[in-house]
Every structure is written in C-alpha cells, then in structure tokens.
mmCIF entry with sequence, helices, sheets and N, C-alpha, C, O atoms, coordinates in Angstrom:
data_MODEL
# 
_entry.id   MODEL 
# 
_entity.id                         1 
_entity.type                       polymer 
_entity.pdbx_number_of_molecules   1 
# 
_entity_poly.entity_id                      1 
_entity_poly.type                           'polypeptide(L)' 
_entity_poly.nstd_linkage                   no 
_entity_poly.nstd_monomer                   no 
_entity_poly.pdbx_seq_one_letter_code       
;(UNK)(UNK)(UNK)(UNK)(UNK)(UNK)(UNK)(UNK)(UNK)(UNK)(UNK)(UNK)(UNK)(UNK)(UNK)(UNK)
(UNK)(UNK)(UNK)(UNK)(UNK)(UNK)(UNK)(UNK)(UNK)(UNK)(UNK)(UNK)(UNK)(UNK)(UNK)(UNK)
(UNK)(UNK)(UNK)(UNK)(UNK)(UNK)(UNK)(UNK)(UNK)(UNK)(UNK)
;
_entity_poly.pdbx_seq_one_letter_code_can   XXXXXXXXXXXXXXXXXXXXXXXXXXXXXXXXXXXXXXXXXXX 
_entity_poly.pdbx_strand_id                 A 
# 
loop_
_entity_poly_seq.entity_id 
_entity_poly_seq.num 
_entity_poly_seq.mon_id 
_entity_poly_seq.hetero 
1 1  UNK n 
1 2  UNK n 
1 3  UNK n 
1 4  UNK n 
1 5  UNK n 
1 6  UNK n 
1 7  UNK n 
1 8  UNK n 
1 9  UNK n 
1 10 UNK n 
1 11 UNK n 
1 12 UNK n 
1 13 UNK n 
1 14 UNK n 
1 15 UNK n 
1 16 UNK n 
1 17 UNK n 
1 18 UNK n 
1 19 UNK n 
1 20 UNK n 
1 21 UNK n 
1 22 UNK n 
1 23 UNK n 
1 24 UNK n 
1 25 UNK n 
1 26 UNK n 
1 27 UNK n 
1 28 UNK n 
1 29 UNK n 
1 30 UNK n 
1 31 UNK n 
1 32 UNK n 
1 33 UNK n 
1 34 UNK n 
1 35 UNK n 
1 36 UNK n 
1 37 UNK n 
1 38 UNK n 
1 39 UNK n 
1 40 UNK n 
1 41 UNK n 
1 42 UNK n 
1 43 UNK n 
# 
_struct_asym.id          A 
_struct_asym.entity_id   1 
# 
_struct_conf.conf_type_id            HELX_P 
_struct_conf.id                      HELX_P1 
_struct_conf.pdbx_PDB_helix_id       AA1 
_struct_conf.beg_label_comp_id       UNK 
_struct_conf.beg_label_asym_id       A 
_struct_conf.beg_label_seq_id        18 
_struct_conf.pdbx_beg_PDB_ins_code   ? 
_struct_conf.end_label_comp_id       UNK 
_struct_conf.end_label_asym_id       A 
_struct_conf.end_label_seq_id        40 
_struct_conf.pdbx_end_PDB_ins_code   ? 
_struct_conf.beg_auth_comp_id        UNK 
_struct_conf.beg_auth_asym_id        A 
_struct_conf.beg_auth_seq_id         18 
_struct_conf.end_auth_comp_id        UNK 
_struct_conf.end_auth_asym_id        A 
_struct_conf.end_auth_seq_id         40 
_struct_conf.pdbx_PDB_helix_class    1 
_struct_conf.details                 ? 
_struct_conf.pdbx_PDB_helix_length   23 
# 
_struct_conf_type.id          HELX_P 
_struct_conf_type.criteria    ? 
_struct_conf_type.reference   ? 
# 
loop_
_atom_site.group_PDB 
_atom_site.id 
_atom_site.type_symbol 
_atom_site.label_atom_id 
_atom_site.label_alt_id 
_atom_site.label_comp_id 
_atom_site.label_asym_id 
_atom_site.label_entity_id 
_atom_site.label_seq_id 
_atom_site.pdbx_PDB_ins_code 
_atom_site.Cartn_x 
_atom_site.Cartn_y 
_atom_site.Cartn_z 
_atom_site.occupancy 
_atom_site.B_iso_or_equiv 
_atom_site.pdbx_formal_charge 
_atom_site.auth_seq_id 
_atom_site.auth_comp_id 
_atom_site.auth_asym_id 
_atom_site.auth_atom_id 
_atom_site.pdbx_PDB_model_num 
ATOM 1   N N  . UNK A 1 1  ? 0.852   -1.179 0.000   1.00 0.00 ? 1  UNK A N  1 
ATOM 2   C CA . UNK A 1 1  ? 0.000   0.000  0.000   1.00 0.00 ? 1  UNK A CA 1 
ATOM 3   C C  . UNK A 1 1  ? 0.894   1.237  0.000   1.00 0.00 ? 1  UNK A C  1 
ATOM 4   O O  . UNK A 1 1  ? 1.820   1.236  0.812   1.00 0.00 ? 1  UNK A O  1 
ATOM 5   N N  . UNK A 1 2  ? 0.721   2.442  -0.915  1.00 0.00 ? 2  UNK A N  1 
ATOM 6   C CA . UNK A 1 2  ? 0.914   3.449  -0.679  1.00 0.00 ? 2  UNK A CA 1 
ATOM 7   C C  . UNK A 1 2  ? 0.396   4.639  -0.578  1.00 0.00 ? 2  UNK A C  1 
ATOM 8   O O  . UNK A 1 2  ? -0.555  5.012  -1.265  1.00 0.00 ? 2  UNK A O  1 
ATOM 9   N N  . UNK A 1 3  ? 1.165   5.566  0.571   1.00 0.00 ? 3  UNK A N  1 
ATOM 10  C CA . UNK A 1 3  ? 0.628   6.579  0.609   1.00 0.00 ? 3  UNK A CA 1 
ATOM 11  C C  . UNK A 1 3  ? 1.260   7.955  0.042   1.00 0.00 ? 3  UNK A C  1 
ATOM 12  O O  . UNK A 1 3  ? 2.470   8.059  -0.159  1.00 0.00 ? 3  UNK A O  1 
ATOM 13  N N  . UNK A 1 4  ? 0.334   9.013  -0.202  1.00 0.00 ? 4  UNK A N  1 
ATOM 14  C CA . UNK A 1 4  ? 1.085   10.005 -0.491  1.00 0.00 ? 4  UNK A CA 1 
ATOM 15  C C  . UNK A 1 4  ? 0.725   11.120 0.606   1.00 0.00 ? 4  UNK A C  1 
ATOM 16  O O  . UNK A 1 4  ? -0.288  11.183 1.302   1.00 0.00 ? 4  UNK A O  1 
ATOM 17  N N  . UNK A 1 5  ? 1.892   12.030 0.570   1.00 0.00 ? 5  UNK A N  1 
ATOM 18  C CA . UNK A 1 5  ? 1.009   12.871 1.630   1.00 0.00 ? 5  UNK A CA 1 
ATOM 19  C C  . UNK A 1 5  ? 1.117   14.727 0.472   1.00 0.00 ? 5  UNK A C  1 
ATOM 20  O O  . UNK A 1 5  ? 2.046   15.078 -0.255  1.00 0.00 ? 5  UNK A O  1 
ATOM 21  N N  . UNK A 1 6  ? 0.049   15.334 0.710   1.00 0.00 ? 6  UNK A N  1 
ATOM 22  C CA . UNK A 1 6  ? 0.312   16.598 -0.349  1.00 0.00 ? 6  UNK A CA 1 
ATOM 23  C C  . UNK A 1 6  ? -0.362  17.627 1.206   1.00 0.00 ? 6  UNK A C  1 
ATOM 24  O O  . UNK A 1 6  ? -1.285  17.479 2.008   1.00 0.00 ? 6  UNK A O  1 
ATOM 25  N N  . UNK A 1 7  ? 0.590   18.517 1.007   1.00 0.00 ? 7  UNK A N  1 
ATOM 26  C CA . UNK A 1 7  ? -0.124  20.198 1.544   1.00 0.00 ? 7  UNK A CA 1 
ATOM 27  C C  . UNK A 1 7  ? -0.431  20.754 0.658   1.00 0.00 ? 7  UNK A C  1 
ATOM 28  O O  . UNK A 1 7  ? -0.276  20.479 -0.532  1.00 0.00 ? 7  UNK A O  1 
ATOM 29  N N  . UNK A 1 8  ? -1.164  22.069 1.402   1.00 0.00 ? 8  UNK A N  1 
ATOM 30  C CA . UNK A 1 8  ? -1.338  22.647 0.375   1.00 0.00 ? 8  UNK A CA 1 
ATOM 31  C C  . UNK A 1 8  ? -0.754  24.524 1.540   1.00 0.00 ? 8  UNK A C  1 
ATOM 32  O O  . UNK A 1 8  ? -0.930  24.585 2.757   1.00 0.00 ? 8  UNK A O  1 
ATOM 33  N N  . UNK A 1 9  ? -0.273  25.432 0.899   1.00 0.00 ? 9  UNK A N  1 
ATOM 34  C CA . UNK A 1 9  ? 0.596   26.179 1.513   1.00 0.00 ? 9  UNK A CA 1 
ATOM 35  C C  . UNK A 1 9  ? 0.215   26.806 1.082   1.00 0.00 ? 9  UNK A C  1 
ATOM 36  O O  . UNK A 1 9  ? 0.458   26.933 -0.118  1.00 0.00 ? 9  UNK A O  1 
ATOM 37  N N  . UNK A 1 10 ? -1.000  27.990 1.983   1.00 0.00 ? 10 UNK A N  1 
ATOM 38  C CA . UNK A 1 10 ? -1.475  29.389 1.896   1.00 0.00 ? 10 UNK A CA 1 
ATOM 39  C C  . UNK A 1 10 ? -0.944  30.805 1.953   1.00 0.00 ? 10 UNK A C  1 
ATOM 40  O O  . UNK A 1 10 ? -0.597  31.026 3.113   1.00 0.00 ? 10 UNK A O  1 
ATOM 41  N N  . UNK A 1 11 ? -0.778  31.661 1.316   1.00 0.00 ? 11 UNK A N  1 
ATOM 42  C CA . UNK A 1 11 ? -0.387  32.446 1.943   1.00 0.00 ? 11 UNK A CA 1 
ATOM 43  C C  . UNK A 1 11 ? -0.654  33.289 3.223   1.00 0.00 ? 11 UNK A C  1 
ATOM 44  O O  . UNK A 1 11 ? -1.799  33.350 3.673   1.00 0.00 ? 11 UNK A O  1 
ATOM 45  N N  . UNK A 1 12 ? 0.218   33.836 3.722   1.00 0.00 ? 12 UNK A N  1 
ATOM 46  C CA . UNK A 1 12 ? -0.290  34.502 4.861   1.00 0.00 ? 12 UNK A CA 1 
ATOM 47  C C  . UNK A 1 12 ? -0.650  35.883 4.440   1.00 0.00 ? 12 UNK A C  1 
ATOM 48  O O  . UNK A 1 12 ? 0.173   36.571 3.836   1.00 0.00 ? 12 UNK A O  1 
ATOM 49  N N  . UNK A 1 13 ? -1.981  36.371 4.765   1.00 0.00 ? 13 UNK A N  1 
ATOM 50  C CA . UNK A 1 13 ? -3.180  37.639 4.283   1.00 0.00 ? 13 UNK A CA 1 
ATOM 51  C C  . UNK A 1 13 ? -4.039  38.209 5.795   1.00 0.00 ? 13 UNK A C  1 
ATOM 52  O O  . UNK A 1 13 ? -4.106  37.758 6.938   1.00 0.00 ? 13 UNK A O  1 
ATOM 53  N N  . UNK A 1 14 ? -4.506  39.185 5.238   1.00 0.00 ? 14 UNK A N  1 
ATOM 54  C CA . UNK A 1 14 ? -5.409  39.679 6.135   1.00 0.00 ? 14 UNK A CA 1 
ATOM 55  C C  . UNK A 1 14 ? -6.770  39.049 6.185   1.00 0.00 ? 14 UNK A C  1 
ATOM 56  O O  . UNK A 1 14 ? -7.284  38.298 5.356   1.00 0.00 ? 14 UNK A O  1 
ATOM 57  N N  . UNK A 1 15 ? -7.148  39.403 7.072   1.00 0.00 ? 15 UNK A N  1 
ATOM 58  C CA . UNK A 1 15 ? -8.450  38.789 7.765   1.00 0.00 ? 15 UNK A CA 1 
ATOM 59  C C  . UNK A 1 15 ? -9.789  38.798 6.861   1.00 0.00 ? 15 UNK A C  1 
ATOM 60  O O  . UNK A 1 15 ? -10.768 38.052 6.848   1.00 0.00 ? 15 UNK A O  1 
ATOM 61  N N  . UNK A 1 16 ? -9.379  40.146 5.979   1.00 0.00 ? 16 UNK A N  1 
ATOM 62  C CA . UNK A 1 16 ? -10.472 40.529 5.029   1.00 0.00 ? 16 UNK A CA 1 
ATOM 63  C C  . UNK A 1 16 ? -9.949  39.967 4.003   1.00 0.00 ? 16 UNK A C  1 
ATOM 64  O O  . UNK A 1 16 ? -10.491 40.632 3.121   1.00 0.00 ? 16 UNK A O  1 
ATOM 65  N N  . UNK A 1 17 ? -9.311  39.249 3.482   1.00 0.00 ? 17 UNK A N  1 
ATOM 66  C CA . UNK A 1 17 ? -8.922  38.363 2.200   1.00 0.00 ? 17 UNK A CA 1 
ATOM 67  C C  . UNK A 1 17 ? -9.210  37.027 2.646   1.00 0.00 ? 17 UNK A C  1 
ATOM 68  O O  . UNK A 1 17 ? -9.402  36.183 1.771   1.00 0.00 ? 17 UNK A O  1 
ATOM 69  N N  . UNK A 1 18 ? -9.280  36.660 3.953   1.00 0.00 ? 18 UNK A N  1 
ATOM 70  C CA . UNK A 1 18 ? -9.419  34.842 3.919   1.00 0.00 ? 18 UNK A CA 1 
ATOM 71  C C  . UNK A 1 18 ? -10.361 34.251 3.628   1.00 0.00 ? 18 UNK A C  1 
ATOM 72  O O  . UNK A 1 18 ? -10.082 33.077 3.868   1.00 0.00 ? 18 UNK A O  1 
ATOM 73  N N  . UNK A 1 19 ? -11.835 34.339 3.059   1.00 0.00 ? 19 UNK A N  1 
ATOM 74  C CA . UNK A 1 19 ? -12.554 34.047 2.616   1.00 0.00 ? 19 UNK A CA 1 
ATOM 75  C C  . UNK A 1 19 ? -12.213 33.399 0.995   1.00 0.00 ? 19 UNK A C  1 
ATOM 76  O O  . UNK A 1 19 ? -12.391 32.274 0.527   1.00 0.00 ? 19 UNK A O  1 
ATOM 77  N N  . UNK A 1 20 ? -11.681 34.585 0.445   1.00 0.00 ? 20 UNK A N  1 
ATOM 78  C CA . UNK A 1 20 ? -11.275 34.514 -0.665  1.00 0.00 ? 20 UNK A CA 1 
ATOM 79  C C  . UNK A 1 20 ? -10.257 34.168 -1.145  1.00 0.00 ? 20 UNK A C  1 
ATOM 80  O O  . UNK A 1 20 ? -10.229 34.215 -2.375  1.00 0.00 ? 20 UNK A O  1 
ATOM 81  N N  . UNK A 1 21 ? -8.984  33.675 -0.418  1.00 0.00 ? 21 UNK A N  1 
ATOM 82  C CA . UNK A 1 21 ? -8.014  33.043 -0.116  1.00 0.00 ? 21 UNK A CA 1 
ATOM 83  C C  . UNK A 1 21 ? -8.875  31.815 0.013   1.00 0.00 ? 21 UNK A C  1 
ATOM 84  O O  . UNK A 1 21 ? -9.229  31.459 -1.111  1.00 0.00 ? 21 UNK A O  1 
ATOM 85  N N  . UNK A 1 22 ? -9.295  31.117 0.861   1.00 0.00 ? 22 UNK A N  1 
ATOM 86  C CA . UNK A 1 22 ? -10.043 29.827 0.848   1.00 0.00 ? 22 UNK A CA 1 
ATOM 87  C C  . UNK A 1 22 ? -10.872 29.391 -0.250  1.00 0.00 ? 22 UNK A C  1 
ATOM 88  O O  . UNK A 1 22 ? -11.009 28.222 -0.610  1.00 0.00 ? 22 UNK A O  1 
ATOM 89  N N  . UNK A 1 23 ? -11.270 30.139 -0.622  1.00 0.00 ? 23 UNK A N  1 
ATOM 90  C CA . UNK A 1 23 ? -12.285 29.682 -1.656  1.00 0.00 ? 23 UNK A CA 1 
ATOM 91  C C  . UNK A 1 23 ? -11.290 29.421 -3.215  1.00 0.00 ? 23 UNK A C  1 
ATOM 92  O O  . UNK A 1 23 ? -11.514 28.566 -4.073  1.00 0.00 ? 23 UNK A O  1 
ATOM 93  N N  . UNK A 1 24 ? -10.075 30.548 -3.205  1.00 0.00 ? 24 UNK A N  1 
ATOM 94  C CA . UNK A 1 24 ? -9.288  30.117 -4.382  1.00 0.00 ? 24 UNK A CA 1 
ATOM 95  C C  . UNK A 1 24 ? -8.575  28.940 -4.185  1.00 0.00 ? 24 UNK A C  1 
ATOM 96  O O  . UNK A 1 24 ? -8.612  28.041 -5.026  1.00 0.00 ? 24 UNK A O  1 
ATOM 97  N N  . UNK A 1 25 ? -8.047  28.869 -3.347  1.00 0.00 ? 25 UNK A N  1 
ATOM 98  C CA . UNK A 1 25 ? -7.235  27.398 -3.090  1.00 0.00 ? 25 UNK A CA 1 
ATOM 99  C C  . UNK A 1 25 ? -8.508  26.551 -2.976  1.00 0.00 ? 25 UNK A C  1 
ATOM 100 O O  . UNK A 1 25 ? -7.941  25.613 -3.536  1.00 0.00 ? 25 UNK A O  1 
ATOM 101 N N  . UNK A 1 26 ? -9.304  26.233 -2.824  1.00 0.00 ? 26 UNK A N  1 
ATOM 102 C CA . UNK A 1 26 ? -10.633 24.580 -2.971  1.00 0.00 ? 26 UNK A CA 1 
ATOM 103 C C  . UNK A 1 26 ? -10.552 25.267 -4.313  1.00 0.00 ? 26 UNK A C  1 
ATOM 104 O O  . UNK A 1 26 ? -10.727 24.184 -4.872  1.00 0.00 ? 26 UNK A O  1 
ATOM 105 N N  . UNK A 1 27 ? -10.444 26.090 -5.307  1.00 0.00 ? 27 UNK A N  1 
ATOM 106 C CA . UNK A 1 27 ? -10.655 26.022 -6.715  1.00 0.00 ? 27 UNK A CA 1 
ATOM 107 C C  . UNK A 1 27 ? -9.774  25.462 -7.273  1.00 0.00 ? 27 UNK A C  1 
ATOM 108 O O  . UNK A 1 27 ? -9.961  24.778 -8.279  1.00 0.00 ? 27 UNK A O  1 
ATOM 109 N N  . UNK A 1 28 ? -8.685  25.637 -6.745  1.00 0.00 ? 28 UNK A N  1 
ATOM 110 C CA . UNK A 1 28 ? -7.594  25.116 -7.809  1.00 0.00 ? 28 UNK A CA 1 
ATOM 111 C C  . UNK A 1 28 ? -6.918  23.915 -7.226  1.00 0.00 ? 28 UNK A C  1 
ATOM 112 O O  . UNK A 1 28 ? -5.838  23.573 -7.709  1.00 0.00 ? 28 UNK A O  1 
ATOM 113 N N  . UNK A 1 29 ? -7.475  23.199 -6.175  1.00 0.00 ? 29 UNK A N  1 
ATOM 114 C CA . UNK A 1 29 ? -7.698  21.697 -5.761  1.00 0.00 ? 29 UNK A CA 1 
ATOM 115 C C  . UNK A 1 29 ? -8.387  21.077 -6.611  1.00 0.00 ? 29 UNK A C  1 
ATOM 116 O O  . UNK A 1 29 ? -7.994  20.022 -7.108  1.00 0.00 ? 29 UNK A O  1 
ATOM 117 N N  . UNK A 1 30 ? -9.705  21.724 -6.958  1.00 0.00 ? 30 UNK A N  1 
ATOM 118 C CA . UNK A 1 30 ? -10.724 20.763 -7.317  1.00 0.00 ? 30 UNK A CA 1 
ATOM 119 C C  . UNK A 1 30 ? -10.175 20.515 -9.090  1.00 0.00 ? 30 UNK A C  1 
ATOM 120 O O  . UNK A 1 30 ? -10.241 19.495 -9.776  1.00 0.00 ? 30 UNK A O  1 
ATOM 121 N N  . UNK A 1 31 ? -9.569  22.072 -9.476  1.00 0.00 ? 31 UNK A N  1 
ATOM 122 C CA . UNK A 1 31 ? -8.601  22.282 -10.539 1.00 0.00 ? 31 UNK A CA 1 
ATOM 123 C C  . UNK A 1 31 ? -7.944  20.939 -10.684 1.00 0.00 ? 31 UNK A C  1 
ATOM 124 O O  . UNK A 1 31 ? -8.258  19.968 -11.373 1.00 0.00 ? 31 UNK A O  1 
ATOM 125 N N  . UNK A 1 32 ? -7.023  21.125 -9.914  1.00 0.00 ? 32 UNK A N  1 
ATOM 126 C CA . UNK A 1 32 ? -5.855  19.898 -9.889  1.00 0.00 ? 32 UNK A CA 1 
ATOM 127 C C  . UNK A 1 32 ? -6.652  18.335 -9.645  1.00 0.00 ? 32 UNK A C  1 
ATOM 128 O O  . UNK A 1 32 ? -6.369  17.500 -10.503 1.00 0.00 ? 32 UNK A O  1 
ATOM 129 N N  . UNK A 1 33 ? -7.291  18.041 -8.916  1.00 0.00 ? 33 UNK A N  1 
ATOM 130 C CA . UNK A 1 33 ? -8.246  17.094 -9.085  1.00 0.00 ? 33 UNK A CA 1 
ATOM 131 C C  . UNK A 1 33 ? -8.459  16.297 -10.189 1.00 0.00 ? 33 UNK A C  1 
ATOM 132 O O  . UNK A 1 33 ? -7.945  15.197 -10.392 1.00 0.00 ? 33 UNK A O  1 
ATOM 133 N N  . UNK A 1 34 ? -9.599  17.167 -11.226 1.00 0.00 ? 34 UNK A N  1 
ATOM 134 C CA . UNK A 1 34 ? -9.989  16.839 -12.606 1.00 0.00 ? 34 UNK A CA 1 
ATOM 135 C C  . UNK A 1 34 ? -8.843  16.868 -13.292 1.00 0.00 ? 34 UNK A C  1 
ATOM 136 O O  . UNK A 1 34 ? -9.022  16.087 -14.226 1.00 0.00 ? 34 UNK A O  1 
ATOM 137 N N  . UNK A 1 35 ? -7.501  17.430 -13.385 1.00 0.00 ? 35 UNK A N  1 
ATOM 138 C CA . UNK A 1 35 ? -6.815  16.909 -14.069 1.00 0.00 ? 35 UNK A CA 1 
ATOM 139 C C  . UNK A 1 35 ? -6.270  15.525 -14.116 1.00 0.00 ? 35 UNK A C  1 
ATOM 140 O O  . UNK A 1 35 ? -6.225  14.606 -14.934 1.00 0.00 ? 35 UNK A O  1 
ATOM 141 N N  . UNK A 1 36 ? -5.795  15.806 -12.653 1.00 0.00 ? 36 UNK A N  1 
ATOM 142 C CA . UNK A 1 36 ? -5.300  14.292 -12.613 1.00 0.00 ? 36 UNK A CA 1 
ATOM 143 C C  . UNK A 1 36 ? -5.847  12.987 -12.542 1.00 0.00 ? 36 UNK A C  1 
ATOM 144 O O  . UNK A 1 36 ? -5.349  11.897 -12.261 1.00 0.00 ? 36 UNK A O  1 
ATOM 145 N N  . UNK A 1 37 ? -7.155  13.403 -12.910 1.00 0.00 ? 37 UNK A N  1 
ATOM 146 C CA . UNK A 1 37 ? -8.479  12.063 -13.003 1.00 0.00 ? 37 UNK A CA 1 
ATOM 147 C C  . UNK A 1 37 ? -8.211  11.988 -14.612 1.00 0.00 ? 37 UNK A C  1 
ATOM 148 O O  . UNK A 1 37 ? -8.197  10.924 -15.231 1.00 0.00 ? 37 UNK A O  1 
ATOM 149 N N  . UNK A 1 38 ? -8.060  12.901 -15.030 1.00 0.00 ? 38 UNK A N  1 
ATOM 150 C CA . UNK A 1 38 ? -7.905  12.755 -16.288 1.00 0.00 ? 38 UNK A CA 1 
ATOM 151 C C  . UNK A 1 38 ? -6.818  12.443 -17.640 1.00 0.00 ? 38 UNK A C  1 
ATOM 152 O O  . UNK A 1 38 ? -6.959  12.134 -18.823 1.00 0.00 ? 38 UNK A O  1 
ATOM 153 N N  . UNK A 1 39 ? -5.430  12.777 -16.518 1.00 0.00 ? 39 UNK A N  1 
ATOM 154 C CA . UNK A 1 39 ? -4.323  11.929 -17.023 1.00 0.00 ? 39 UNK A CA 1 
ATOM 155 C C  . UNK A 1 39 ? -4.016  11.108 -16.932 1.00 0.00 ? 39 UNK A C  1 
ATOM 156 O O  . UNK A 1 39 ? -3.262  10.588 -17.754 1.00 0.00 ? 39 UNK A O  1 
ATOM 157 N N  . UNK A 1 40 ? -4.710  10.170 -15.183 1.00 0.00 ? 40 UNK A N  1 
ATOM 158 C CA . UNK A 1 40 ? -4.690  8.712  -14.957 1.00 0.00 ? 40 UNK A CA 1 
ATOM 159 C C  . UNK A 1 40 ? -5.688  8.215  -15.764 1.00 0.00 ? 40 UNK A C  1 
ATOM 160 O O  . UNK A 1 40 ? -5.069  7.339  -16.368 1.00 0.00 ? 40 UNK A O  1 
ATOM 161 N N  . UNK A 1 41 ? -7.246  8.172  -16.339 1.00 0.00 ? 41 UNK A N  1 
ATOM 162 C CA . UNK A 1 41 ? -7.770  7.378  -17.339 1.00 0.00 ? 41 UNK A CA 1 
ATOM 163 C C  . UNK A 1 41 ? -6.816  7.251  -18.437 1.00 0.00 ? 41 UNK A C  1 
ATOM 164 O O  . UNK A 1 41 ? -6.450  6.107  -18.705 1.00 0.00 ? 41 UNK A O  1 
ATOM 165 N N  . UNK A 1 42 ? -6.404  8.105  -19.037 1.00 0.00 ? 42 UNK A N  1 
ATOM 166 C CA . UNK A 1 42 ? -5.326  7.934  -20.077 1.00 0.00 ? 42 UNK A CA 1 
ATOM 167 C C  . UNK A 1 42 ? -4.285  6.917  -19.949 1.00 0.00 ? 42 UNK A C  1 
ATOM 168 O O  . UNK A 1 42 ? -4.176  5.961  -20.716 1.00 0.00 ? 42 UNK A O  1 
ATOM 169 N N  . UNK A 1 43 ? -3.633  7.123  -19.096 1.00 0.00 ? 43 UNK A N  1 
ATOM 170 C CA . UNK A 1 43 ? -2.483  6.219  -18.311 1.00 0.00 ? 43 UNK A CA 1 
ATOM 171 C C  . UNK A 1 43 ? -2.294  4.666  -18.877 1.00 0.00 ? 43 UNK A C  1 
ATOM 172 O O  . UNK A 1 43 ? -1.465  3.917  -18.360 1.00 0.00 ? 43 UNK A O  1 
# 
C-alpha cells in the first residue's frame, strides 16, 4: 500500500482576504483534481 502525503501552503493575508483566499485554493484543488483524473484514465 501506498501513501502520499500533499499540503497545500497558503499564503499569509489579512483577515479581510481569507474568505477569498479559501475559496481560491478549494478552486484550484478541485482544478488539480480533474486533471489528474484525467491523465490517470489515459495512463
């Protein structure tokens, strides 16, 4: 069995950006996600 382990490394922002800081990083997870669902069918 293997595991992988991934972070993910936010920047540090003000209080009035972390909403939007959060919400871009789950975008470009879910980003990275569908790709790599989609280079492993290929595979």
């Amino acid at each position: 069995m293997s595991y992988q382990i991934k972070e993910l490394l936010l920047p540090d922002g003000s209080k009035k950006r972390q909403q939007k800081d959060i919400d871009e990083a789950l975008a470009l997870w879910e980003d990275y996600k569908r790709r790599k669902a989609r280079t492993t069918k290929g595979a």
